[in-house]
C-alpha positions as CSV (number, residue, x, y, z in Angstrom):
1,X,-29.4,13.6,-1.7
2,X,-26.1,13.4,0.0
3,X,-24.4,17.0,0.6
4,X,-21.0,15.9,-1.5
5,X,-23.3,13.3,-3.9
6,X,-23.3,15.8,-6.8
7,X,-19.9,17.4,-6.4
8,X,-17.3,16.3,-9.1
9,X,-14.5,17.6,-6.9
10,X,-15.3,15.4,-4.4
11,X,-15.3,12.4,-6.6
12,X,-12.1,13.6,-8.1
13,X,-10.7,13.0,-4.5
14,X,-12.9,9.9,-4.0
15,X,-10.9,8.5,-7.3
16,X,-7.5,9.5,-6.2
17,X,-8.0,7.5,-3.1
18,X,-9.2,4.8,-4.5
19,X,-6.2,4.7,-7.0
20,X,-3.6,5.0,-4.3
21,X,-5.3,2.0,-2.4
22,X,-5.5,-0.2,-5.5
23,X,-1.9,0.3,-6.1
24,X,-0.8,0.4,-3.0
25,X,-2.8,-3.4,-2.4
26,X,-1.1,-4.4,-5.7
27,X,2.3,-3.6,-4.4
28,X,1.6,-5.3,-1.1
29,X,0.5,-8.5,-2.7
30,X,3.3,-8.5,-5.1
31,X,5.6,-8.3,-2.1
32,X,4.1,-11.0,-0.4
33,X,4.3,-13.6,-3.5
34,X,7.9,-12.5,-3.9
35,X,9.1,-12.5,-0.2
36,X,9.4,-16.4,-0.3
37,X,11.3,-16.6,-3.7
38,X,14.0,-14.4,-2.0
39,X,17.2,-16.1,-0.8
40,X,17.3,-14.1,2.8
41,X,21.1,-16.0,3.3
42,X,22.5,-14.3,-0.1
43,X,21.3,-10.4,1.5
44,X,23.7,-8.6,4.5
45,X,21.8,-7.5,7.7
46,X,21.0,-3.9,5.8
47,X,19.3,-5.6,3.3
48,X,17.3,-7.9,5.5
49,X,17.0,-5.1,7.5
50,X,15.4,-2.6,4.4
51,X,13.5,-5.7,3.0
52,X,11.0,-5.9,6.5
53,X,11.4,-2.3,7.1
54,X,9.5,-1.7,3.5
55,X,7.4,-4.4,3.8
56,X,6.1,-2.9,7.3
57,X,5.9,0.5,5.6
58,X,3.4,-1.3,2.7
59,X,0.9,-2.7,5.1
60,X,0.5,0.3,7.0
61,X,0.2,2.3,3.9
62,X,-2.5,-0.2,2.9
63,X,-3.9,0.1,6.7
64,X,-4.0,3.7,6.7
65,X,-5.3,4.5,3.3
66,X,-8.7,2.0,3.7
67,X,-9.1,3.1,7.0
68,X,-8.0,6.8,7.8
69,X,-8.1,8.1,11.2
């Protein structure tokens, strides 16, 4: 048996995770299927600016949380 295979706390933590990376791939993908409806020439260079700034921040997020250094 596995030293944290019967521990419900570690499980608890093992759910969490897997929580945050499920929402944090459904936020990416929801972000990439909305990107192209967006009309970039309507936004001013802080917007454009925040818009790839977040979008950068989501795939290291998603990056980070499957694989933890």
């Amino acid at each position: 048996m596995a030293e944290n295979e019967g521990n419900p706390l570690y499980h608890q933590f093992l759910a969490i995770q897997e929580n945050a990376a499920a929402q944090i791939d459904l936020a990416e993908q929801l972000y990439n299927s909305s990107i192209d409806l967006l009309k970039w020439d309507e936004l001013n260079d802080e917007q454009r600016a925040n818009i790839k700034n977040w979008h950068e921040g989501l795939q290291q997020a998603a990056a980070c949380i499957r694989n933890p250094t």
